[in-house]
TORKE-583972 format. One record per residue (C-alpha): residue in three letters; z negated, y negated, x. Coordinates in nm, 2 decimals, decimal comma. Each point is the difference from the previous one (the first is absolute). Example, Ala and Ser with C-alpha at 12.3 -4.5 7.8 and 13.67 -1.06 7.14 Angstrom:
resn: ala | c3: -0,78 | c2: 0,45 | c1: 1,23 .
resn: ser | c3: 0,07 | c2: -0,34 | c1: 0,14 .
END
This chain:
resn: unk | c3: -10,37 | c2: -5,68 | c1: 12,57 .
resn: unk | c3: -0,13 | c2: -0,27 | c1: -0,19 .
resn: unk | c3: -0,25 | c2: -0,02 | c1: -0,24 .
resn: unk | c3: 0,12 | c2: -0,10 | c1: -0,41 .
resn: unk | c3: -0,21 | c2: -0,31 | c1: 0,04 .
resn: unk | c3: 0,17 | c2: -0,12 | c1: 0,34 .
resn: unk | c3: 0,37 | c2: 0,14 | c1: -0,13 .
resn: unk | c3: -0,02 | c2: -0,22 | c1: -0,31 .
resn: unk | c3: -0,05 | c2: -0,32 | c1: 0,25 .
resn: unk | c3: 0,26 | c2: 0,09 | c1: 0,19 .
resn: unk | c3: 0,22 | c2: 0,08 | c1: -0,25 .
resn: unk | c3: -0,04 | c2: -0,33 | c1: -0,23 .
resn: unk | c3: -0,24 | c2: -0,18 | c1: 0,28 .
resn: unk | c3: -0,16 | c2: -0,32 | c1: -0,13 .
resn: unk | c3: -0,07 | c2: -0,38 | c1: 0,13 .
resn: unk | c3: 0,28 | c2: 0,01 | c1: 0,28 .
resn: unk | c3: 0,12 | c2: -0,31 | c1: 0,19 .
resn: unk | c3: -0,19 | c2: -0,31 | c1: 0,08 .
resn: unk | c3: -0,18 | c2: -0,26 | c1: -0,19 .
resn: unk | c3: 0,11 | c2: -0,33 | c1: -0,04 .
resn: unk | c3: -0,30 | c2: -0,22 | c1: 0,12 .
resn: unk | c3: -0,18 | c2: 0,26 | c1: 0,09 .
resn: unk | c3: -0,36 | c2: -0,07 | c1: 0,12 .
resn: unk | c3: -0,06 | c2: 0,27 | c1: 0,26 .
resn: unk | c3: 0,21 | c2: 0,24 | c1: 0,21 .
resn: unk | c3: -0,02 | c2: 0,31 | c1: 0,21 .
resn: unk | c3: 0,20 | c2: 0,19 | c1: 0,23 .
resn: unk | c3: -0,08 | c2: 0,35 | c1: 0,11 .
resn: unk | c3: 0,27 | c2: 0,13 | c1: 0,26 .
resn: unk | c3: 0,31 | c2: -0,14 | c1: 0,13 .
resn: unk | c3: 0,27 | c2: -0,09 | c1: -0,28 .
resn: unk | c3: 0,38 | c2: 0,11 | c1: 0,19 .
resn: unk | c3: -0,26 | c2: 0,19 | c1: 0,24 .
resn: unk | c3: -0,12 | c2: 0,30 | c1: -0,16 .
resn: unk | c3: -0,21 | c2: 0,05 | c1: -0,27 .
resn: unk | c3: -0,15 | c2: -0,31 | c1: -0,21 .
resn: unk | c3: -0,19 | c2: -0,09 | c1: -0,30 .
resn: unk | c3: -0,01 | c2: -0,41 | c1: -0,08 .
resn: unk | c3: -0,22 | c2: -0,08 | c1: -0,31 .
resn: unk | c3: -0,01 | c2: -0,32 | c1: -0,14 .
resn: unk | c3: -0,28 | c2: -0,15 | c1: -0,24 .
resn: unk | c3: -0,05 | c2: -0,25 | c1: -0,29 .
resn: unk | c3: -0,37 | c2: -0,12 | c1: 0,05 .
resn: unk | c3: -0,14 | c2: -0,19 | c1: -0,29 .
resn: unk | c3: -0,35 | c2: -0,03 | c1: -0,09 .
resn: unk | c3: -0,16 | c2: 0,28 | c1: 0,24 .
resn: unk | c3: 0,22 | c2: 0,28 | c1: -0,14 .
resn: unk | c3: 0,35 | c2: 0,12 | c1: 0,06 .
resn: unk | c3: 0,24 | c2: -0,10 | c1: -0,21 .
resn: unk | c3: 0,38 | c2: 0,15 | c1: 0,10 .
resn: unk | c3: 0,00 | c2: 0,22 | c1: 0,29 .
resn: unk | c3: 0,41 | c2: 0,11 | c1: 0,13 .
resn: unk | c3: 0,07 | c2: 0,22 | c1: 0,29 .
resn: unk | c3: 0,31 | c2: 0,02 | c1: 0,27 .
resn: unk | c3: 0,03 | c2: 0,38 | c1: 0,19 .
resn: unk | c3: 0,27 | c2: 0,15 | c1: 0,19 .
resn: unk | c3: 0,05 | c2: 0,24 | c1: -0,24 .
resn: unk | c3: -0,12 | c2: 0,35 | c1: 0,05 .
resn: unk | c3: -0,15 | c2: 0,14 | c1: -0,32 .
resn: unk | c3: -0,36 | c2: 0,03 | c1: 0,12 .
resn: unk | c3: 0,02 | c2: -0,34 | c1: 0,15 .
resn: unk | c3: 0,15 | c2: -0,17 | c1: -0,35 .
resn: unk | c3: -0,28 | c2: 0,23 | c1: -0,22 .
resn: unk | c3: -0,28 | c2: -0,14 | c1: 0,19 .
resn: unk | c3: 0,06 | c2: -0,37 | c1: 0,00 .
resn: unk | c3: 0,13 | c2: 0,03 | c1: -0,41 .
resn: unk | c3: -0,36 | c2: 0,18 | c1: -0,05 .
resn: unk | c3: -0,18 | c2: -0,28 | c1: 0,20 .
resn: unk | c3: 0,11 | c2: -0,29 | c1: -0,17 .
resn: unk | c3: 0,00 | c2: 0,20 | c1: -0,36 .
resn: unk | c3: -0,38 | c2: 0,08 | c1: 0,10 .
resn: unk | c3: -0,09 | c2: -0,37 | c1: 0,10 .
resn: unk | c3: 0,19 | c2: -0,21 | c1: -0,26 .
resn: unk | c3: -0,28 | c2: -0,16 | c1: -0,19 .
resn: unk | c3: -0,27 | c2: 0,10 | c1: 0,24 .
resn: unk | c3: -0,26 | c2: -0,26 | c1: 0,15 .
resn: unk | c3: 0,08 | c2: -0,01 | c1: 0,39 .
resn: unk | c3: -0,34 | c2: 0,09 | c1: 0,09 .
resn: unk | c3: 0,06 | c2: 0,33 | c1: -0,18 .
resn: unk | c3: 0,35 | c2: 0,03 | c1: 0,11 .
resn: unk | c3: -0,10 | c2: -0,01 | c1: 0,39 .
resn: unk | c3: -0,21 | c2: 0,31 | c1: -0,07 .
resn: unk | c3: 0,29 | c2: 0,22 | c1: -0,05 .
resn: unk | c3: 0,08 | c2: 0,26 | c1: 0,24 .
resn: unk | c3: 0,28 | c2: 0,23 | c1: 0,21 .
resn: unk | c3: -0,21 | c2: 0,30 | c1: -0,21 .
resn: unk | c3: -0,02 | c2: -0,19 | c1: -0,36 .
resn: unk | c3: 0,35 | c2: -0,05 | c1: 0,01 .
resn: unk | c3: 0,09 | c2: 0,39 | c1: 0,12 .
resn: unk | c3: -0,25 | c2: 0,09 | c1: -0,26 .
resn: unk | c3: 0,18 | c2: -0,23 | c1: -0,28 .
resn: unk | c3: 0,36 | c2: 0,11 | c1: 0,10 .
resn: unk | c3: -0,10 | c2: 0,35 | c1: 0,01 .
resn: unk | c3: 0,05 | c2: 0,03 | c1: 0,35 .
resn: unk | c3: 0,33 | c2: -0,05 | c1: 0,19 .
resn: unk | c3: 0,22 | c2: 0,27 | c1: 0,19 .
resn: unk | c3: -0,19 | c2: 0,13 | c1: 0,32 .
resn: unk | c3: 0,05 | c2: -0,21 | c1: 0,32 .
resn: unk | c3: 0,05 | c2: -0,30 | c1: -0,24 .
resn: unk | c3: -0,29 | c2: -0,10 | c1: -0,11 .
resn: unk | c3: 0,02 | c2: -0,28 | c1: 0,28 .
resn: unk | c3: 0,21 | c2: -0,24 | c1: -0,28 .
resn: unk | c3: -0,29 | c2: 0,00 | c1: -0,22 .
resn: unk | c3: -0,20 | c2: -0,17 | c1: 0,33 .
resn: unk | c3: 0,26 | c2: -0,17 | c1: 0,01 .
resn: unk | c3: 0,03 | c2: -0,16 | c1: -0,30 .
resn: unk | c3: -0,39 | c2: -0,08 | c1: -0,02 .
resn: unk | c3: 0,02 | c2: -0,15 | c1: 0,37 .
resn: unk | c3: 0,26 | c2: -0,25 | c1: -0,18 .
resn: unk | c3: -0,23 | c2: -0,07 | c1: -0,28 .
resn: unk | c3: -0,34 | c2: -0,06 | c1: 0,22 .
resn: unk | c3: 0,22 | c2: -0,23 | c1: 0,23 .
resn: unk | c3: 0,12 | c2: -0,23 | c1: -0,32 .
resn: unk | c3: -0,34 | c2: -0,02 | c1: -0,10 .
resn: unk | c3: -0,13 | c2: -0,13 | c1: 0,36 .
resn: unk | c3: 0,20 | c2: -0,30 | c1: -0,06 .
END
């Protein structure tokens, strides 16, 4: 079962779809293969400023990659790369047993935008 805090991102989850002139990406997973989580970023100035997620669209998945970009929205990317599989389960409240793998997920997606 889900936790209130991931439920309420699932339910009305925020910062979905791409970004228009987006300055980074990142793809974890295979989109049309299995589990996914794309991110894409608005840099400007050293900090974040739009983060939007794609998923495939289980629950955990879509709570995860909502929280993410809620958490690094505003956030200098030095800070933001700090974040981790165990913040974000902490943060969410945890996430249904066996599917804590989305919130990996979803971080993995966030470290690889910032590489670029």
């Amino acid at each position: 079962m889900l936790s209130s805090i991931a439920a309420d991102h699932v339910q009305r989850p925020r910062n979905v779809g791409p970004i228009e002139g987006a300055t980074h990406v990142g793809l974890s997973g295979s989109p049309g293969d299995g589990p996914h989580v794309q991110i894409w970023l608005l840099i400007e100035d050293g900090a974040i400023r739009k983060a939007t997620y794609d998923t495939h669209g289980c629950p955990s998945s879509i709570a995860a990659a909502s929280m993410v970009c809620q958490v690094v929205i505003g956030r200098e990317v030095d800070r933001a790369k700090l974040l981790t599989q165990e913040d974000l389960l902490l943060i969410l409240g945890g996430l249904p047993e066996g599917k804590e793998r989305f919130a990996g997920m979803a971080v993995d997606a966030l470290v690889k935008a910032l590489e670029q």
